[in-house]
C-alpha positions in Angstrom: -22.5 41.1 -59.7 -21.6 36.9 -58.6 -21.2 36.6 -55.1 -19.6 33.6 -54.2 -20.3 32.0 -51.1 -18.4 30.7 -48.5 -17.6 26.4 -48.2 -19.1 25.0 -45.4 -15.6 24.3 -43.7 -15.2 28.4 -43.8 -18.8 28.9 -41.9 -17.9 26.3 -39.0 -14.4 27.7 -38.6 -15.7 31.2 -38.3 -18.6 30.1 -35.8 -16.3 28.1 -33.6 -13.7 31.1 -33.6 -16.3 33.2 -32.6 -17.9 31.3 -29.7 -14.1 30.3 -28.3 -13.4 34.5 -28.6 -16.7 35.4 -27.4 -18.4 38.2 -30.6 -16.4 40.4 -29.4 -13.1 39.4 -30.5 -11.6 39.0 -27.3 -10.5 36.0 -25.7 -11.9 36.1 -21.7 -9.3 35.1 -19.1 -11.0 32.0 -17.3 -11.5 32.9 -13.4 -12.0 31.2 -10.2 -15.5 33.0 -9.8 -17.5 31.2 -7.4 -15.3 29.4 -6.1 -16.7 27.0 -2.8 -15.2 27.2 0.3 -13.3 24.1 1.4 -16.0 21.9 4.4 -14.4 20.4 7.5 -14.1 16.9 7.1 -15.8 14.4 9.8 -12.4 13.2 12.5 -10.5 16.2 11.2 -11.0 18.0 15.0 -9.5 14.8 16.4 -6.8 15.7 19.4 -7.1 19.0 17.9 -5.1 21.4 20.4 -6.2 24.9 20.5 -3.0 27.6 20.1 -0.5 25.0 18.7 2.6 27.1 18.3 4.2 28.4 14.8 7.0 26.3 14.1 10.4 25.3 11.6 9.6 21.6 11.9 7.8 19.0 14.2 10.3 16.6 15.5 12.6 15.2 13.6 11.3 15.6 10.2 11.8 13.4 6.9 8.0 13.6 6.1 6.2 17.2 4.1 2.9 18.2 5.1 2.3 20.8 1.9 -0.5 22.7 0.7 -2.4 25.9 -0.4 -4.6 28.4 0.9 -7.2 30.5 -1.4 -10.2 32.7 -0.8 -13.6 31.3 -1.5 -15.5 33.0 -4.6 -12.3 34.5 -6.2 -9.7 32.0 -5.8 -7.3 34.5 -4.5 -4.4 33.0 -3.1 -3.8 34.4 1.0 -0.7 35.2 3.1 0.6 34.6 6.2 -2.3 32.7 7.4 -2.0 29.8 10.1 -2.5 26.1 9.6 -1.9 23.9 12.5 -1.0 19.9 11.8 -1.1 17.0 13.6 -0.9 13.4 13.0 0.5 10.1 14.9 3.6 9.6 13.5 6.9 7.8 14.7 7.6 10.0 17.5 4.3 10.4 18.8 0.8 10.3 19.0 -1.8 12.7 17.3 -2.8 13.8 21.1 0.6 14.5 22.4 1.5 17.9 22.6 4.7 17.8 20.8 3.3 16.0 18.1 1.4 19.6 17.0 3.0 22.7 15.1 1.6 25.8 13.0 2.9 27.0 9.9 2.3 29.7 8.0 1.2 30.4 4.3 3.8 32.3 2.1 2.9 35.3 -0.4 1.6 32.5 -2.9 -0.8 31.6 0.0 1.2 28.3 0.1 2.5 26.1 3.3 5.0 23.6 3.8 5.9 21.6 6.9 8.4 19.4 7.9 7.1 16.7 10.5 8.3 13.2 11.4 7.1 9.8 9.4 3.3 9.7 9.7 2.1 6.0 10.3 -1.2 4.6 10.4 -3.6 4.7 13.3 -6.9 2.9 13.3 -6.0 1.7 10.1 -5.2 4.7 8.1 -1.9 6.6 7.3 -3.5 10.4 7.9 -2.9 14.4 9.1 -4.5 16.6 10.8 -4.7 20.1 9.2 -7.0 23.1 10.8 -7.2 26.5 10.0 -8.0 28.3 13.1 -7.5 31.8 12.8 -10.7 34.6 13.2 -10.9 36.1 9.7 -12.3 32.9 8.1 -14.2 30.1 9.0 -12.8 27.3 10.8 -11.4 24.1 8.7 -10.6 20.7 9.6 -9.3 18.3 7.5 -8.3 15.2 7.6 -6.6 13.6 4.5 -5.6 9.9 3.7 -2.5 9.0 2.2 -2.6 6.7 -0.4 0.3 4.5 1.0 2.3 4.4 4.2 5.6 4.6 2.5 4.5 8.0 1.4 6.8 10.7 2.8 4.2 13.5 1.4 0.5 14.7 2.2 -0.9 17.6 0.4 -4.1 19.4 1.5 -5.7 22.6 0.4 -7.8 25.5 2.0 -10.6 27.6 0.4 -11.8 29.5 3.2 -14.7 31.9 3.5 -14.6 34.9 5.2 -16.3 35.3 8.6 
């Protein structure tokens, strides 16, 4: 009996199928396993005001503080935690009272705040973000926008649990 054997285009299509699909035939859903928990950021505890209260919007809005919160190691997104923000914007400095709110994170473990302007101080256009709550570590952050005409800041959380 002939055999014939396979080209080599047939070998490397076969070997590449089977390392995508794993030997098993099954393609692997790709998961956020180890995933690191977000670190505090150097200034981010700035004017930070313990107990800032859960609010609709900081002043009189026109700028979106946004972002999402997640679980270290799994990546799983988490609800109705608190994130308090901050910045100096045009109605007030980053230490004034009234220039602090708290939000919290929907079912998608996402927030979104409406705040006034932010404008630079000491140089920088930048928010304040901390989560402060007691079943995870606490998070401060302090992001730079790329440009003060920017009317949005996004900043994500991956906290780990206490």
């Amino acid at each position: 009996m002939i055999g014939v054997l396979p080209s080599r285009r047939t070998v490397l299509a076969s070997a590449a199928s089977a390392m995508v699909t794993g030997f098993s035939g099954l393609a692997v859903p790709a998961r956020a396993q180890g995933l690191k928990p977000t670190r505090s950021m150097r200034g981010g505890a700035n004017n930070y005001l313990p107990g800032a209260p859960v609010v609709e919007r900081i002043g009189g809005g026109g700028f979106w503080m946004t972002g999402t919160v997640r679980r270290a190691g799994d990546g799983a997104p988490l609800a109705g935690q608190r994130i308090q923000i901050w910045a100096h914007t045009t109605e007030g400095h980053e230490r004034d009272p009234h220039s602090h709110g708290a939000t919290l994170t929907d079912a998608n473990g996402a927030f979104r705040l409406e705040m006034p302007q932010i404008v630079p101080a000491f140089g920088q256009p930048h928010g304040h973000l901390a989560y402060d709550s007691a079943d995870f570590e606490t998070v401060f952050l302090r992001p730079i926008m790329a440009r003060s005409e920017d009317t949005a800041l996004s900043a994500d959380f991956v906290l780990l649990p206490v």
